[in-house]
BAMARVEX-321229 format. One record per residue (C-alpha): residue in three letters; y, z, x. Coordinates in pm, whole numbers, padded with zeros to 5 digits, always signed. Example, Ala and Ser with C-alpha at 12.3 -4.5 7.8 and 13.67 -1.06 7.14 Angstrom:
BEGIN
ALA-00450+00780+01230/SER-00106+00714+01367/
***
This chain:
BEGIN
UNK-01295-04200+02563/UNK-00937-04243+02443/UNK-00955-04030+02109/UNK-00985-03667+02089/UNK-01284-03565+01978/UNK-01166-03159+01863/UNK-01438-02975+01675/UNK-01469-03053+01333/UNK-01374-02750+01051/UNK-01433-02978+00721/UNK-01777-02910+00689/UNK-01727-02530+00764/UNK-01662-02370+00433/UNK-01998-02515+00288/UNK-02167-02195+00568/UNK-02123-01916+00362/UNK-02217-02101-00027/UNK-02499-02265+00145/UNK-02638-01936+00268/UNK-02582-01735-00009/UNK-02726-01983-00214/UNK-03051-01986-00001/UNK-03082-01602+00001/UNK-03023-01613-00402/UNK-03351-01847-00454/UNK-03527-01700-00178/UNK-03516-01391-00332/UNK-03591-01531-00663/UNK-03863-01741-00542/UNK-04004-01355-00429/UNK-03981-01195-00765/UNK-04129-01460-00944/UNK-04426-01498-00706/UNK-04520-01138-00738/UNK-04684-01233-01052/UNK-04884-01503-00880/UNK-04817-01489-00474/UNK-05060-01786-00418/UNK-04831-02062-00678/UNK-04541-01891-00471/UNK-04635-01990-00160/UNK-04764-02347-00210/UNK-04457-02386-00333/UNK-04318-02239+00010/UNK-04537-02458+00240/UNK-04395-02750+00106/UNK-04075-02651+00078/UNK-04080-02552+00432/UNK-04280-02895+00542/UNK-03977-03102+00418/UNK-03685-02872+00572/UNK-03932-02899+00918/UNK-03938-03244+00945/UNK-03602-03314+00928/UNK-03459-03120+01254/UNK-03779-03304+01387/UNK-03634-03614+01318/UNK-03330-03531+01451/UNK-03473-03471+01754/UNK-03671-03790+01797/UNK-03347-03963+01692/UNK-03119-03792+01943/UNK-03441-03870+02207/UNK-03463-04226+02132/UNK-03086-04278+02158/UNK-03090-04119+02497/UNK-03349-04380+02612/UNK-03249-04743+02447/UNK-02848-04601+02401/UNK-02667-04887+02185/UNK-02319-04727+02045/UNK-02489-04652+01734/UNK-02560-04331+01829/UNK-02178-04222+01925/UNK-02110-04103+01542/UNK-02450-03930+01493/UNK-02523-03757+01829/UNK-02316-03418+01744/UNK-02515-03376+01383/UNK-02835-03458+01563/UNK-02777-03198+01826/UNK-02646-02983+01548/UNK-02976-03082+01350/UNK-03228-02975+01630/UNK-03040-02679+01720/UNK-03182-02547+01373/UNK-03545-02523+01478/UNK-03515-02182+01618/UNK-03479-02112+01196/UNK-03770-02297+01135/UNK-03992-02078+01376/UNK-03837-01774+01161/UNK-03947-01953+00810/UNK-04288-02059+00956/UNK-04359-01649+00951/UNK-04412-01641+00555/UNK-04675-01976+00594/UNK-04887-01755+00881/UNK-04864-01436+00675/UNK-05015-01638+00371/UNK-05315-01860+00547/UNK-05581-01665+00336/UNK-05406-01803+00017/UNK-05331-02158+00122/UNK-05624-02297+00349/UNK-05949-02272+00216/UNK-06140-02293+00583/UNK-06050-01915+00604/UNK-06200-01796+00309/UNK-06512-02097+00218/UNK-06648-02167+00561/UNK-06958-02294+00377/UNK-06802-02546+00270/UNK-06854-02713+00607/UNK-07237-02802+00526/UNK-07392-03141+00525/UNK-07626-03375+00750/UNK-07698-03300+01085/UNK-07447-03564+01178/UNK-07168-03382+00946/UNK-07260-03024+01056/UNK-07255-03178+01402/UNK-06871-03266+01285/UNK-06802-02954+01103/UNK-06917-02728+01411/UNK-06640-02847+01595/UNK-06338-02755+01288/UNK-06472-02425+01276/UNK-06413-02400+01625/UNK-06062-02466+01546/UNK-05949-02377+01254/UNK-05930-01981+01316/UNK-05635-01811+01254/UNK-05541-01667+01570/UNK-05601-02014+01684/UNK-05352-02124+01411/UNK-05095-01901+01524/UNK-05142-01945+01861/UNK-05070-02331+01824/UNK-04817-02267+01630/UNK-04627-02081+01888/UNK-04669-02310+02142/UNK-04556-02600+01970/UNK-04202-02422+01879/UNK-04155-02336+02261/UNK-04206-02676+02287/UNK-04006-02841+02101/UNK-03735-02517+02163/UNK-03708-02547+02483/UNK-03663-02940+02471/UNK-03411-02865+02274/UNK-03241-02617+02481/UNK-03211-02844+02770/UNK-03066-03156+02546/UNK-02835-02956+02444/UNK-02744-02784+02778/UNK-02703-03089+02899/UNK-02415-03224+02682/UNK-02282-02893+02681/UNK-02214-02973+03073/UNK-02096-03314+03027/UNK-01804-03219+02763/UNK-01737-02986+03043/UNK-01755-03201+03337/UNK-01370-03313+03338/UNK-01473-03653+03469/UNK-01763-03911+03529/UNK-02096-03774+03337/UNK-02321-03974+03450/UNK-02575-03759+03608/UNK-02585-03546+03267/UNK-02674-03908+03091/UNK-02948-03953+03316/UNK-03125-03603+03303/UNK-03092-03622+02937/UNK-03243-04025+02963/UNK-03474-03851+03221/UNK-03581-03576+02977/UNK-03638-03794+02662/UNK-03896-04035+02796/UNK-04150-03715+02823/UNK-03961-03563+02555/UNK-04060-03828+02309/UNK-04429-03779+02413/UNK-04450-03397+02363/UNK-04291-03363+02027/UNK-04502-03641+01898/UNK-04792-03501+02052/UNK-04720-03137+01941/UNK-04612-03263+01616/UNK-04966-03430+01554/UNK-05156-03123+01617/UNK-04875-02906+01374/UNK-04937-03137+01091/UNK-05313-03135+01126/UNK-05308-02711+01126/UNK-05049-02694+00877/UNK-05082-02983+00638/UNK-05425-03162+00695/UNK-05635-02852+00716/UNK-05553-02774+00340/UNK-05810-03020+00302/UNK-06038-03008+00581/UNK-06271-03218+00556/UNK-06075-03502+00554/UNK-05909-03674+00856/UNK-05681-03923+00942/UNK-05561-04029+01341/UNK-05231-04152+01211/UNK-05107-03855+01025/UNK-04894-03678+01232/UNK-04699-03985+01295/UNK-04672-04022+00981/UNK-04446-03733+00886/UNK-04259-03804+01213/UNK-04182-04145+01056/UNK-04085-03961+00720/UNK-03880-03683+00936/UNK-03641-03962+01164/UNK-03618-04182+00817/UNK-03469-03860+00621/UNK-03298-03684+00892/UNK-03083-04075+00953/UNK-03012-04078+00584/UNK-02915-03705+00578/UNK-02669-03739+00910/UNK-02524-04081+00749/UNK-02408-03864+00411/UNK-02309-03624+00672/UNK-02103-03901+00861/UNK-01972-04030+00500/UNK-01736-03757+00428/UNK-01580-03785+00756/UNK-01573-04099+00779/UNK-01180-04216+00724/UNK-01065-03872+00944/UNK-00973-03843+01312/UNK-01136-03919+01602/UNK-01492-04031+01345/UNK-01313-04319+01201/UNK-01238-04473+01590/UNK-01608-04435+01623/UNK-01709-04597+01327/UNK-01765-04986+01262/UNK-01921-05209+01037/UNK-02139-05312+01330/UNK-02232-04955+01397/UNK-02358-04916+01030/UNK-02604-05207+01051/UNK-02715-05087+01323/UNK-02827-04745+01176/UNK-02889-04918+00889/UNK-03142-05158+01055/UNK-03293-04801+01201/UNK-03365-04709+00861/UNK-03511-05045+00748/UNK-03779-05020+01083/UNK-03855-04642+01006/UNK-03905-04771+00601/UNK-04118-05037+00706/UNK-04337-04801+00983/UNK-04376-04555+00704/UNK-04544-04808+00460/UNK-04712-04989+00688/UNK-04886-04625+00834/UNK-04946-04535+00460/UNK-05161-04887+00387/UNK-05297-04881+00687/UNK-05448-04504+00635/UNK-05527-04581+00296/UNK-05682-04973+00410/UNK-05910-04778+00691/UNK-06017-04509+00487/UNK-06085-04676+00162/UNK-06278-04979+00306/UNK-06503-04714+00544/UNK-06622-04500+00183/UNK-06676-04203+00379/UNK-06750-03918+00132/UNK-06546-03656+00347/UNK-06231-03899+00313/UNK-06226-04068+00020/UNK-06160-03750-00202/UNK-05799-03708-00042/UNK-05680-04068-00211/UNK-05900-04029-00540/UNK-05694-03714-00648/UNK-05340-03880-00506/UNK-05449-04212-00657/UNK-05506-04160-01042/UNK-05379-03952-01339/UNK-05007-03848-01278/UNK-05013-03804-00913/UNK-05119-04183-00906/UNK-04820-04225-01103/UNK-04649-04054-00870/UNK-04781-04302-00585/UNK-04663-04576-00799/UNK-04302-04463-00795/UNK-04313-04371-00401/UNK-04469-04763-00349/UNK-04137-04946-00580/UNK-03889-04639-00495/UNK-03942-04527-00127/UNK-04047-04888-00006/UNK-03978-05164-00225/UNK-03623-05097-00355/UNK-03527-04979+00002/UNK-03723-05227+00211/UNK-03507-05497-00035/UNK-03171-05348-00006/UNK-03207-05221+00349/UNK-03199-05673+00421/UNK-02856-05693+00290/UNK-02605-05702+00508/UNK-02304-05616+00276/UNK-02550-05291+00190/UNK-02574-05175+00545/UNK-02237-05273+00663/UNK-02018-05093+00369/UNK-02038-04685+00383/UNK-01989-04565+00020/UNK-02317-04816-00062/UNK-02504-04710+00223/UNK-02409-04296+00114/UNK-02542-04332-00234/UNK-02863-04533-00047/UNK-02920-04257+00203/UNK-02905-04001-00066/UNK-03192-04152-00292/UNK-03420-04170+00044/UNK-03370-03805+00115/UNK-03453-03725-00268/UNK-03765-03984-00239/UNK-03854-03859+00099/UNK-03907-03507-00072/UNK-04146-03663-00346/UNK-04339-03833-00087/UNK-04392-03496+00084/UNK-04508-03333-00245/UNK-04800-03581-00327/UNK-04885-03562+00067/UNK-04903-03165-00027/UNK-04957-03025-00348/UNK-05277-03244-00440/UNK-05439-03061-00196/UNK-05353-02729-00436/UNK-05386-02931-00790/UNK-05620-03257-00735/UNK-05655-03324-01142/UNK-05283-03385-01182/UNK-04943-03209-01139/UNK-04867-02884-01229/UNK-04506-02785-01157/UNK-04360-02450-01093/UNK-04040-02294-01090/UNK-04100-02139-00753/UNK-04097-02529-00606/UNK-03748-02575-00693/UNK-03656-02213-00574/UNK-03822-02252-00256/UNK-03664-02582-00190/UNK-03353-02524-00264/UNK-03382-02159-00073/UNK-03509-02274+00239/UNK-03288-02610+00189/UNK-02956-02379+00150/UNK-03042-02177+00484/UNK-03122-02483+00684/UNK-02728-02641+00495/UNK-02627-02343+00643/UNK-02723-02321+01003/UNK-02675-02680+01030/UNK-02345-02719+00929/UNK-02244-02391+01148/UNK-02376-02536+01461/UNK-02220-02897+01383/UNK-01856-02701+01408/UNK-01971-02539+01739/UNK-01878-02868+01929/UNK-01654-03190+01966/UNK-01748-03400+01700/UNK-01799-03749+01971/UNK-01953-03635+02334/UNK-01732-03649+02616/UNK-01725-03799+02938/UNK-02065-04021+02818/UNK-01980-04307+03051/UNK-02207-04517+02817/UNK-01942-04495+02537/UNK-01670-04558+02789/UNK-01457-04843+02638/UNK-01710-04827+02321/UNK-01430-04761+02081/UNK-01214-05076+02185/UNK-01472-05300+02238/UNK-01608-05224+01905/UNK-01262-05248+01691/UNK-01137-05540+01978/UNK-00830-05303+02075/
***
């Protein structure tokens, strides 16, 4: 690669505010739920869902470049790496949700509520099986060493191609190598995470497609937060070499796919379930589906699909930063409401009830994750090195 790519300090005096910030509502958060601990950590859960998904996303993004490559991924890969390299925090912030089961899912405390026919009890027998808490934790564990440890070796592996001084090819393929299975086993362990920590809160309702479904949510937010990332850096040395018009439509185009996978998952849940009138299931959409959280659905339907899905087609949108910033900005914002009414109806199924303690938590847990992430992006070069598939990338793309 003929520019430099030197570590980038820009981004490095936002550390310290972002953490102290965090701590500050954290601690907040704390005070204000000792008067009612149970509001205090719904608000938590789903403060911590959204932070989750995002180095999730990250990592499925940094995977999936590996495998299909195209040179959109030259700008990104260093905030994705950055991005997954925060999941070690998550594991820490997932403490509080396992220390608080018996006030967030009901299948501790009501296990008669898993009564019915013989066919349902048949059903039932098998959740209370497996929704226990040590099984809860237990999961839990293994899914973070996981998704750690796929992490470790992604990043390993770049680490020693920066470092090889010369051809890296062998460190592209074990990291191609590594993200075919990869791909598989964070899905897979991602599936099972959302059903212990997000489905159960209702648990007798199901849904196959779930877990995908906050993937899809997780690799749509975490490309709109690295492109806002990408947008202050943009005009600076060695990012602007690596940056085209091209390369834009390309990541926007990823975001138009992810969009349309994320509303075609949530009609086709909603299609399945509705049209079967299963008692168990039908619940979940009647409380997300009238008073103000159908509102709510409204305004995810014209604002996280239809305004996107519309804008996301034009070229001069996906092709020009500053419009594609302010874009990416209003999906991470929507992406957050969308994870609320996939949460909190769960807590409040006759309508919204909003409490301080949401914006604390989000904005606590949201300021540690800043934090981390921005610390780790200034760890290393801000383009890989010695990636023989972005050899000559930079003057084929600007036709030096």
């Amino acid at each position: 690669m003929s520019a430099p790519a030197m570590p980038h300090a820009k981004y490095g005096r936002f550390t310290l505010p972002f953490a102290g910030i965090g701590v500050i509502c954290l601690i907040a958060a704390a005070a204000l739920g000792m008067h009612d601990p149970t509001v205090a950590f719904r608000s938590y859960l789903f403060a911590y869902i959204y932070w989750f998904v995002i180095p999730m996303g990250c990592l499925g993004l940094l995977m999936l470049h590996h495998l299909v490559g195209g040179w959109w991924g030259l700008p990104i890969r260093r905030m994705a790496e950055a991005g997954t390299r925060t999941l070690p925090l998550s594991a820490i912030l997932f403490i509080p949700v396992a220390l608080s089961m018996n006030k967030l899912y009901s299948w501790i405390y009501d296990r008669e509520q898993f009564t019915g026919s013989a066919n349902e009890k048949l059903n039932f027998s098998f959740k209370l099986q497996y929704l226990t808490p040590h099984g809860f934790v237990v999961r839990a564990v293994i899914y973070f060493v996981i998704w750690i440890a796929i992490v470790a070796l992604l990043n390993r592996f770049s680490r020693e191609q920066d470092a090889a001084g010369g051809d890296g090819t062998k460190f592209a393929l074990r990291m191609e190598g590594l993200a075919g299975p990869g791909i598989i086993l964070t899905v897979f362990a991602l599936t099972f995470a959302m059903v212990d920590w997000v489905m159960s809160l209702e648990p007798k309702w199901f849904s196959t497609i779930y877990g995908l479904l906050f993937m899809v949510i997780g690799c749509l937010t975490a490309m709109s937060f690295m492109i806002v990332v990408l947008s202050g850096i943009a005009d600076e040395e060695p990012t602007r070499q690596a940056i085209s018009p091209q390369s834009l439509n390309d990541m926007g185009n990823l975001m138009l796919a992810f969009t349309m996978l994320w509303a075609y998952m949530s009609f086709s849940q909603l299609l399945i379930i509705w049209a079967g009138n299963i008692k168990d299931e039908i619940p979940w959409y009647v409380s997300r589906a009238f008073g103000s959280w159908g509102a709510l659905a409204a305004i995810l339907i014209v604002l996280h699909f239809a305004v996107p899905f519309l804008l996301l087609l034009q070229r001069m949108v996906k092709r020009n930063m500053r419009r594609l910033r302010y874009l990416t900005m209003w999906m991470m914002f929507i992406s957050a409401l969308d994870v609320y009414w996939l949460i909190m109806p769960a807590f409040y199924p006759k309508g919204i009830q909003f409490a301080i303690t949401d914006v604390l938590a989000f904005v606590g847990i949201g300021g540690l994750w800043l934090a981390l992430f921005f610390w780790q992006y200034g760890r290393m070069p801000v383009l890989p090195l010695h990636d023989p598939r972005f050899e000559g990338a930079l003057a084929h793309e600007h036709g030096d």
